[in-house]
PALUMNU-248669 format. One record per residue (C-alpha): x, y, z. Coordinates in steps of 0.02 Angstrom, whole numbers, padded with zeros to 5 digits, always signed. Example, Ala and Ser with C-alpha at 12.3 -4.5 7.8 and 13.67 -1.06 7.14 Angstrom:
% PALUMNU-248669
+00615-00225+00390;+00684-00053+00357;
END
This chain:
% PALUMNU-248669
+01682+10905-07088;+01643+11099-07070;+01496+11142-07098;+01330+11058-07101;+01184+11142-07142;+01012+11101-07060;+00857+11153-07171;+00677+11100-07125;+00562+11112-07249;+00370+11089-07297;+00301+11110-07464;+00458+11201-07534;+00470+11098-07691;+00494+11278-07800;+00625+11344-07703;+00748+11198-07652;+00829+11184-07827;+00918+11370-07815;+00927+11354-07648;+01023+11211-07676;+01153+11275-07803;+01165+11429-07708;+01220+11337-07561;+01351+11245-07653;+01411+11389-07741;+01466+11471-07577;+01541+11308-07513;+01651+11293-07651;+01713+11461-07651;+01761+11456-07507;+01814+11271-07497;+01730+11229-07359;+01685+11021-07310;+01505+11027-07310;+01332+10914-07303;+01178+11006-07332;+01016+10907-07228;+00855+10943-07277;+00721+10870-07177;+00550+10862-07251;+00415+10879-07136;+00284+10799-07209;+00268+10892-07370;+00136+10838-07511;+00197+10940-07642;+00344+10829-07712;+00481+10912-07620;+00525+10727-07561;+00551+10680-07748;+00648+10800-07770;+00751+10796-07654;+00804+10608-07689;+00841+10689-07876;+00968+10813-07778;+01061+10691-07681;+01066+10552-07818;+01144+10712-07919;+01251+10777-07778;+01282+10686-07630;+01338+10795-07513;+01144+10861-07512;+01046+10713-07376;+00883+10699-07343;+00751+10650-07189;+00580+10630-07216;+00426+10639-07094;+00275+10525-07117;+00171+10679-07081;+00192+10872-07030;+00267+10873-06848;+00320+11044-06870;+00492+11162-06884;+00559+11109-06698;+00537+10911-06725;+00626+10941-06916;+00751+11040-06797;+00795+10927-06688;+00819+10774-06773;+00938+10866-06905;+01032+10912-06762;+01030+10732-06723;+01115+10707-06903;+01206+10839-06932;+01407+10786-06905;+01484+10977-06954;+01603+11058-06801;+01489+11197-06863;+01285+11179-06856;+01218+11289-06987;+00995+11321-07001;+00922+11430-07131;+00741+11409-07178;+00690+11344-07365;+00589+11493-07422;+00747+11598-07484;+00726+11728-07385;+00889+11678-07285;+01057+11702-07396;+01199+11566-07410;+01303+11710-07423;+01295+11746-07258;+01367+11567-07212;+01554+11604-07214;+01543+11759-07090;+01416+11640-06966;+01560+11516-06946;+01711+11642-06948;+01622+11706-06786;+01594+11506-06712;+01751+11453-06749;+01887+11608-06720;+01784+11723-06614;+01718+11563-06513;+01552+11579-06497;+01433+11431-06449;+01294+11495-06548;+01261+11648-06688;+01089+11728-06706;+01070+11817-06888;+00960+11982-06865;+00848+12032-07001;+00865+12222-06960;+00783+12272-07102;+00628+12173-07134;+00505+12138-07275;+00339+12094-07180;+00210+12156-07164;+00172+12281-07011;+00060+12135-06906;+00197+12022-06915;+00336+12147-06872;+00250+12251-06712;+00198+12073-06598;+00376+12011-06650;+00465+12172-06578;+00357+12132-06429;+00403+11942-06406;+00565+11977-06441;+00569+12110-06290;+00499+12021-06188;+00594+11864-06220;+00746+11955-06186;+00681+12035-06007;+00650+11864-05963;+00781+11752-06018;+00934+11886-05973;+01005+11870-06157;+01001+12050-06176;+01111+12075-06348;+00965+11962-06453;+00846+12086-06551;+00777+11929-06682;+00753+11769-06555;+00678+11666-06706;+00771+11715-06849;+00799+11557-06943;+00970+11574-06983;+01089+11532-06846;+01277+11441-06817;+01312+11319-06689;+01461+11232-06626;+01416+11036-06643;+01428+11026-06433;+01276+11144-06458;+01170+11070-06530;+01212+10885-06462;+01166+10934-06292;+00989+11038-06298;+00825+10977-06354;+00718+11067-06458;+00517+10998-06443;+00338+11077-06463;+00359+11233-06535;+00542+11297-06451;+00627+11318-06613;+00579+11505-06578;+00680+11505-06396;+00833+11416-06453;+00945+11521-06382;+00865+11525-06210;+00873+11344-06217;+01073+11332-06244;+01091+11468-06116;+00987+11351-05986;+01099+11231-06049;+01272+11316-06016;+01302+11387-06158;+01320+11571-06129;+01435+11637-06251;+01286+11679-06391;+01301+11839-06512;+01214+11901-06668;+01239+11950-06835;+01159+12076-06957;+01070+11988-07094;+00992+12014-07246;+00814+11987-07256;+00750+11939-07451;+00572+11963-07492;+00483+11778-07500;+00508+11719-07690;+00414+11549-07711;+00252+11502-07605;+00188+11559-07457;+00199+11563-07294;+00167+11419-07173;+00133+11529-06990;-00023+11606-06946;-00075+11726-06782;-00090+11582-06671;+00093+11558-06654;+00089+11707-06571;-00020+11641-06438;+00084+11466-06419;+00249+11576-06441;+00176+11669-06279;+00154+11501-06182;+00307+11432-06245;+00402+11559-06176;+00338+11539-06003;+00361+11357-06015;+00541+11364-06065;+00587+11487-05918;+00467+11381-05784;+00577+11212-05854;+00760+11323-05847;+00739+11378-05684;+00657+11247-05587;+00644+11091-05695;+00744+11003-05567;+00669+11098-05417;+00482+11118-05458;+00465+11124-05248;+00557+11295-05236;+00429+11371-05364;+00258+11283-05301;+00308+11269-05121;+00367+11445-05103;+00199+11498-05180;+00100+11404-05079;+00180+11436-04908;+00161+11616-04937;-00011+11587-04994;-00053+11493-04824;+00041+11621-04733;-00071+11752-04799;-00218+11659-04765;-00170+11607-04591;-00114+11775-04542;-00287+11863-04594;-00384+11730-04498;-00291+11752-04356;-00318+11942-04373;-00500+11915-04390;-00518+11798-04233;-00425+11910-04123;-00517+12069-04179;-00675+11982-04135;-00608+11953-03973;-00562+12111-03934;-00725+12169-03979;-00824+12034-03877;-00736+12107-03733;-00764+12273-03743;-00964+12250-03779;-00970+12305-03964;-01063+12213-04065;-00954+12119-04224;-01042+12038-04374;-01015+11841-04382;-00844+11787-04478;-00929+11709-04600;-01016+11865-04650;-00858+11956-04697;-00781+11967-04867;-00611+11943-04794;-00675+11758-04721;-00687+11686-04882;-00518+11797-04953;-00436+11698-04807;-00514+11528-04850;-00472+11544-05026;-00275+11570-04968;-00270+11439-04862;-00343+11301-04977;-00240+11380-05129;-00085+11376-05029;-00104+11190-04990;-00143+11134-05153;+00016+11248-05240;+00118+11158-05079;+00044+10992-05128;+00084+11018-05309;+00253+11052-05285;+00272+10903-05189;+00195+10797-05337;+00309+10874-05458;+00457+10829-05331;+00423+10656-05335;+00406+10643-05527;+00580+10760-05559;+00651+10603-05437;+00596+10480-05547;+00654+10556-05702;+00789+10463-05806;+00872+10631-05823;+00868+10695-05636;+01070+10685-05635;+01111+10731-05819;+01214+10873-05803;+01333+10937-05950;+01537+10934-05922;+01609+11063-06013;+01798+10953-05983;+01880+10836-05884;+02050+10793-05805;+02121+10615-05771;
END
């Protein structure tokens, strides 16, 4: 099969019919092999039922349904789980992503052979409080994650090759930070493509501010798990040894100034009278509990099921 295409979905009953037949429309033209998996996360507006009526109709369209909302990463990540394409294709349900867009996505996946395709909305039509804390995410998504060619990190349209999107997990609210999750993964070959950007046609919706707040922690949890998930002691040790060292070094400074000045007669104020007692205290107890932290965390990363899962690109026998 070459394509499948991975739409989550919740309350989208209006839309999905076009959608649909737009999808198909491409796919036909240009004769690709196809499966088109919507996963319905948890919607109440009969998107379910209608969805059955679109696969009893045309069966290449399959369908997964959530008991309740889990959100767009879970519906993510267990279409990836589905999806059986060489090529991995997600566009949200709204119609603000075109089909038309498809055939160029996997043109650059499977001749210009890249792991994964990002679509950039250059041209946007949002409003000017959605658009400004994006820019700024997406900046400083990019200073930290090193994927410096990326101007729309959670554009919903993307491609994948299948090996993609096999080997990452997507959970909580990561579906933003895809690509900094394949790159953690190995998969470092990721581009981006100009996209158009249609104005929403059918409902509303479905993200308020505070995924700006979550996107902000997510972020630092996705770069915390890259970079140390299997060496949480470099991170928390490294912190708290410096933290002790500070700590240690300005008591020690402390205790031999007062010396100094108990031998030469001057009078010096009790240690624990001074400011930079209790700075010192505060280091030294802070560095032992980062220290002891990071030898916690050590112990659990042993026990993990996945401590020696790494991914092999290919193999000789």
């Amino acid at each position: 099969m070459d394509i499948s295409i991975v739409i989550p979905l919740y309350n989208e009953v209006e839309s999905l019919p076009e959608l649909t037949q737009w999808i198909n429309t491409v796919m036909e033209v240009n004769k690709f092999t196809y499966e088109i998996i919507m996963v319905d996360d948890g919607s109440n507006d009969g998107s379910w039922e209608l969805i059955q009526n679109l696969h009893e109709s045309s069966p290449v369209v399959k369908g997964i349904k959530f008991r309740r909302n889990y959100g767009k990463s879970a519906a993510l990540n267990t279409g990836f789980e589905a999806a059986q394409g060489d090529v991995v294709i997600t566009m949200d349900a709204d119609m603000q992503d075109s089909p038309d867009e498809v055939p160029e996505l996997y043109r650059k996946i499977t001749e210009e052979k890249y792991d994964l395709v990002s679509g950039w909305k250059a041209k946007r039509y949002d409003p000017l409080s959605k658009t400004i804390p994006t820019k700024l995410y997406n900046a400083a998504t990019r200073k930290m994650s090193g994927i410096h060619n990326l101007h729309d990190f959670n554009c919903g349209l993307k491609a994948y090759r299948k090996e993609v999107v096999k080997n990452i997990e997507v959970y909580g609210e990561m579906h933003r930070y895809i690509p900094v999750i394949a790159k953690w993964a190995g998969f470092v070959k990721i581009g981006e493509q100009i996209v158009e950007h249609r104005p929403r046609k059918y409902g509303k919706t479905k993200f308020g501010m505070s995924r700006f707040i979550t996107g902000l922690l997510d972020l630092l949890s996705i770069f915390f798990v890259g970079k140390f998930g299997k060496r949480p002691m470099h991170f928390f040790g490294s912190m708290g040894v410096l933290s002790f060292f500070i700590g240690t070094v300005i008591t020690i400074w402390m205790i031999v100034d007062k010396l100094i000045a108990i031998s030469k007669g001057v009078h010096y104020r009790d240690v624990t009278s001074q400011p930079l007692f209790y700075l010192a205290l505060v280091a030294v107890i802070l560095g032992s509990q980062l220290f002891l932290t990071g030898f916690v965390a050590e112990l659990v990363s042993r026990s993990s099921s996945e401590r020696n899962k790494y991914l092999i690109e290919e193999t000789l026998k």
